[in-house]
C-alpha positions as CSV (number, residue, x, y, z in Angstrom):
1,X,110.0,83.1,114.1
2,X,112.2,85.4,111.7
3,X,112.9,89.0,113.2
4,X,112.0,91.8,110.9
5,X,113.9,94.7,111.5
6,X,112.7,98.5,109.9
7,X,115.0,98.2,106.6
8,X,116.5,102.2,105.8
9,X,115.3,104.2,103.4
10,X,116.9,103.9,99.9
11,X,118.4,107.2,98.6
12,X,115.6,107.8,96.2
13,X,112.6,107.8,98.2
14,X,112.4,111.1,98.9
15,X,112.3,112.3,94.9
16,X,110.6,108.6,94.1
17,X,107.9,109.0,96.5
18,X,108.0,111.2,99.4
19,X,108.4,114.4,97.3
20,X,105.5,114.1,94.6
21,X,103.1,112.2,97.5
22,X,103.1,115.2,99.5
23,X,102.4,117.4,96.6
24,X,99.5,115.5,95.7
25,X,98.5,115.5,99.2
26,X,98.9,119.7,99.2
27,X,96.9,120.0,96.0
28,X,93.9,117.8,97.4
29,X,94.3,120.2,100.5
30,X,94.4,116.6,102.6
31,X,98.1,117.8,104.2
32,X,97.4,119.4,107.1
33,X,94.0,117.2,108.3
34,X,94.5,114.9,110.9
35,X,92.3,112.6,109.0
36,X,91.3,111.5,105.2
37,X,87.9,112.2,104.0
38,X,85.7,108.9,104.2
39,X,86.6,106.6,101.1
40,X,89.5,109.5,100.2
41,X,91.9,107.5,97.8
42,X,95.4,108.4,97.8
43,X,98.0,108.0,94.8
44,X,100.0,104.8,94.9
45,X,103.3,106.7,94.8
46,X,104.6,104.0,97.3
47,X,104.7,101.1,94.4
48,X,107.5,103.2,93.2
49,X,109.8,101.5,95.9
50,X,108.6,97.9,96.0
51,X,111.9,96.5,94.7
52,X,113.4,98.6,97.4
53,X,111.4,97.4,100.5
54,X,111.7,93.9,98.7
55,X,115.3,94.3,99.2
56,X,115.9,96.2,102.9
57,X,113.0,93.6,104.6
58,X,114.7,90.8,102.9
59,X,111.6,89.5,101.0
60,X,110.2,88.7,104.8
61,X,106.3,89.9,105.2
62,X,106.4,92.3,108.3
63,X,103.7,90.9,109.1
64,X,103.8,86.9,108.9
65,X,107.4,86.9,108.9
66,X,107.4,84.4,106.2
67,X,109.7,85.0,102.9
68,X,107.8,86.1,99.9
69,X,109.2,84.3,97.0
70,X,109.2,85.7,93.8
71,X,107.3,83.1,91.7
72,X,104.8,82.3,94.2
73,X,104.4,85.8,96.5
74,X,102.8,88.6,96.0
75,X,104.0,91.8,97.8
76,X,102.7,94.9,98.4
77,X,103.7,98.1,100.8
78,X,101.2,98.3,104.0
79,X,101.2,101.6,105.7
80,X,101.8,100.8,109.2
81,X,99.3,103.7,110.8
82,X,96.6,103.6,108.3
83,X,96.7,106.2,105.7
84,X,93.0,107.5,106.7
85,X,93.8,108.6,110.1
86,X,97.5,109.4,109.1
87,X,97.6,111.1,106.1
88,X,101.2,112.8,107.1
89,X,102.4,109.5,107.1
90,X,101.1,108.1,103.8
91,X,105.0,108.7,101.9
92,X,106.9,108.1,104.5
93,X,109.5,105.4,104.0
94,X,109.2,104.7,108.3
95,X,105.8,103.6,107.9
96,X,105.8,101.5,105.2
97,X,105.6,97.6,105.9
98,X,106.4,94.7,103.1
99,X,103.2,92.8,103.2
């Protein structure tokens, strides 16, 4: 089995994703909950950094620890604690998994 190791969060996260994700979450008044409303949908700010997780996990699924290839994977970002009963944690570069 491959180890997957937390990869560190690129310099830009914070203004990429982390900045205008909590915004949004402020203006929907869904910061401060300790919970999403049921089927809430939150703004995929996270896609911003996919080349960027690609890169600090390697191109290795967190998950299956397998390498997602470029031609034949496809990749997306998995929020470790899920986003409806973390919604703190929804831009933050920690719990974000390469799936």
């Amino acid at each position: 089995m491959i180890s997957v190791q937390p990869g560190r969060e690129p310099a830009t996260f914070h203004a990429k994703v982390r900045q205008p994700g909590l915004a949004w979450l402020k203006a929907k008044g869904w910061d401060e909950l300790p919970a999403l409303p049921p089927r809430a949908k939150t703004k995929h700010y996270w896609s911003k950094c996919l080349p960027e997780l690609l890169a600090a996990y390697d191109s290795i699924c967190a998950y299956a620890s397998l390498r997602i290839h470029p031609v034949t994977g496809a990749h997306s970002v998995e929020n470790f604690a899920p986003k409806s009963r973390a919604p703190a944690l929804t831009y933050e570069w920690s719990n974000y998994r390469l799936a």
